[in-house]
C-alpha positions as CSV (number, residue, x, y, z in Angstrom):
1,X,48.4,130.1,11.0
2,X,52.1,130.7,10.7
3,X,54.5,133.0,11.5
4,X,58.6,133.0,10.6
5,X,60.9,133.7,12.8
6,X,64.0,135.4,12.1
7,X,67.7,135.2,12.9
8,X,67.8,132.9,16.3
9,X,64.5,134.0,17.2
10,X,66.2,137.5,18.0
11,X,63.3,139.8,18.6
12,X,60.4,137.7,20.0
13,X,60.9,139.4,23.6
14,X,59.3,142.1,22.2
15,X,56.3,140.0,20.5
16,X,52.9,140.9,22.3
17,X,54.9,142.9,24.9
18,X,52.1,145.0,25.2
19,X,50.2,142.3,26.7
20,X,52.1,141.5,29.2
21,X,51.0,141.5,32.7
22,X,49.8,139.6,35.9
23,X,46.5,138.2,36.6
24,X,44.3,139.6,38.4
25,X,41.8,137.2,40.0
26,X,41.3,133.9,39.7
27,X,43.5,131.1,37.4
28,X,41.2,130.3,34.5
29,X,40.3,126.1,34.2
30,X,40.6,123.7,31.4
31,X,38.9,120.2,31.2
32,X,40.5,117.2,31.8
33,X,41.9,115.7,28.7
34,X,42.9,119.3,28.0
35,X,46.5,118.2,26.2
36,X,49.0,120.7,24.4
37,X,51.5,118.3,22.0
38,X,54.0,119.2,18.9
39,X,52.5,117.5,15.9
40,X,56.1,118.0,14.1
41,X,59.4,117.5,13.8
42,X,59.4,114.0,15.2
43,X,61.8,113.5,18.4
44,X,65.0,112.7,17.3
45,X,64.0,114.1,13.6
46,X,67.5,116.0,11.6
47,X,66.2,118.7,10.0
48,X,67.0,121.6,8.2
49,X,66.5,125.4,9.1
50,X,64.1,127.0,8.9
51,X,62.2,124.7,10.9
52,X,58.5,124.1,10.7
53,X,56.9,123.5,14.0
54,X,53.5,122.3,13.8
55,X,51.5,122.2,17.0
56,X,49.0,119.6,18.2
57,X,46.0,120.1,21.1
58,X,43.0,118.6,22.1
59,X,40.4,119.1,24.6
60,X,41.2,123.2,24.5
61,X,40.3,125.8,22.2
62,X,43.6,128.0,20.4
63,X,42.8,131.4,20.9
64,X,44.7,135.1,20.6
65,X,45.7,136.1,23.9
66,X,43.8,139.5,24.9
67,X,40.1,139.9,25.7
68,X,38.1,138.3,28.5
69,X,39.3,134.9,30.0
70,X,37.6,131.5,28.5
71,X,37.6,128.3,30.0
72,X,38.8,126.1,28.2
73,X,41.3,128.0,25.7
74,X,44.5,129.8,25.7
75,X,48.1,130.0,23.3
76,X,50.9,128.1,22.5
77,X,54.3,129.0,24.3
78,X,57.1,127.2,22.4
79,X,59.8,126.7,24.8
80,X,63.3,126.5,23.0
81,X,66.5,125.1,24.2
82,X,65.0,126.2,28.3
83,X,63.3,123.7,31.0
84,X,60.1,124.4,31.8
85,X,59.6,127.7,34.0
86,X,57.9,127.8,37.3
87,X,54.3,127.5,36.5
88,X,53.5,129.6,39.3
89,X,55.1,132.5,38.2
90,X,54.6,134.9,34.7
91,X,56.3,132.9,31.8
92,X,59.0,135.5,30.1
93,X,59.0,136.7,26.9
94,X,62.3,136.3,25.1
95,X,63.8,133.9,22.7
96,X,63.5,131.1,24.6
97,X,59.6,131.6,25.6
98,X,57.8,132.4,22.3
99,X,54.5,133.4,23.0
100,X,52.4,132.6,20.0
101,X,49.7,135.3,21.2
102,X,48.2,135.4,17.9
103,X,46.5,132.3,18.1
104,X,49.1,130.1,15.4
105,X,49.2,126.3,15.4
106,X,52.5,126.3,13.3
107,X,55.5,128.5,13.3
108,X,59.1,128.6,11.2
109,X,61.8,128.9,13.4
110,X,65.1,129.9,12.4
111,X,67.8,127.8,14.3
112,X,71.3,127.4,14.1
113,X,72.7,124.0,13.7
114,X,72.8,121.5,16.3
115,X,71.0,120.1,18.9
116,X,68.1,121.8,19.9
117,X,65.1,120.8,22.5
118,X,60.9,122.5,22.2
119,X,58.5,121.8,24.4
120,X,55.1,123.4,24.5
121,X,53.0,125.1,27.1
122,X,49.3,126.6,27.5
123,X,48.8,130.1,29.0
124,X,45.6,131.7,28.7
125,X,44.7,135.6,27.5
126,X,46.6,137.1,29.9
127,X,50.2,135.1,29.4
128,X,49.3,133.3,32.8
129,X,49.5,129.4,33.4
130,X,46.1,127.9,33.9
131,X,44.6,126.3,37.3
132,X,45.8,123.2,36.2
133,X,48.8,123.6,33.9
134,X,48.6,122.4,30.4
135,X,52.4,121.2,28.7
136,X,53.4,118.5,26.6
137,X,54.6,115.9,28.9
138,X,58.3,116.1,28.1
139,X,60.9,118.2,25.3
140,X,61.7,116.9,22.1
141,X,64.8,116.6,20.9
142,X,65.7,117.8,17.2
143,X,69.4,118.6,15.4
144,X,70.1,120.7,12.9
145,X,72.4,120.4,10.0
């Protein structure tokens, strides 16, 4: 799946916003080799904008947030030019915590030139980190021309 972003990703606070909210209950679980990577740009890579961000995992199933919780799945959260948040608190939505809620392995982001760092996180239907959190061990690094 894909989605475009527009602008500098102006507007993706409000994205899902009506699913946002706190667990209640227990964390769901993952397996083991559960693994969340970005499949492209390269680290390093010069690209141009828009940029296509395709997104890598293994050992978990991609799913829409919403419904009842499954082990083993969740979304993407595509963190841009941000560290990663405290994993034991409710990730934000805004333009630097782009929930992809629908499910989508690839999105086109709209960036302005320069340098720019992603980095990717699993959260499961309800927006909420698993048990054991799932995040590509470090950010990349890209630049825009």
């Amino acid at each position: 799946m894909k989605r475009l972003m527009t602008g500098l990703l102006a507007g993706a606070a409000v994205f899902c916003a009506s699913t946002v909210g706190t667990h209640a209950g227990e964390k769901t679980t993952v397996s083991d080799d559960a693994a969340v990577f970005i499949v492209s740009p390269a680290d390093g890579a010069t690209v141009s904008s828009p940029v296509t961000v395709k997104l890598g995992h293994k050992g978990v199933e991609i799913l829409a947030s919403g419904g009842d919780a499954v082990h083993n799945a969740g979304h993407h959260v595509l963190l841009i030019d941000t560290p990663m948040p405290a994993l034991d608190e409710d990730i934000p939505f805004d333009n630097k915590h782009l929930h992809l809620a629908d499910g989508a392995t690839e999105v086109e982001l709209h960036l302005a030139p320069g340098t720019h760092t992603l980095q990717l996180l699993l959260v499961d239907h309800g927006h909420a980190v698993h048990a054991t959190p799932v995040k590509s061990e470090m950010p990349i690094t890209i630049t825009v021309k």
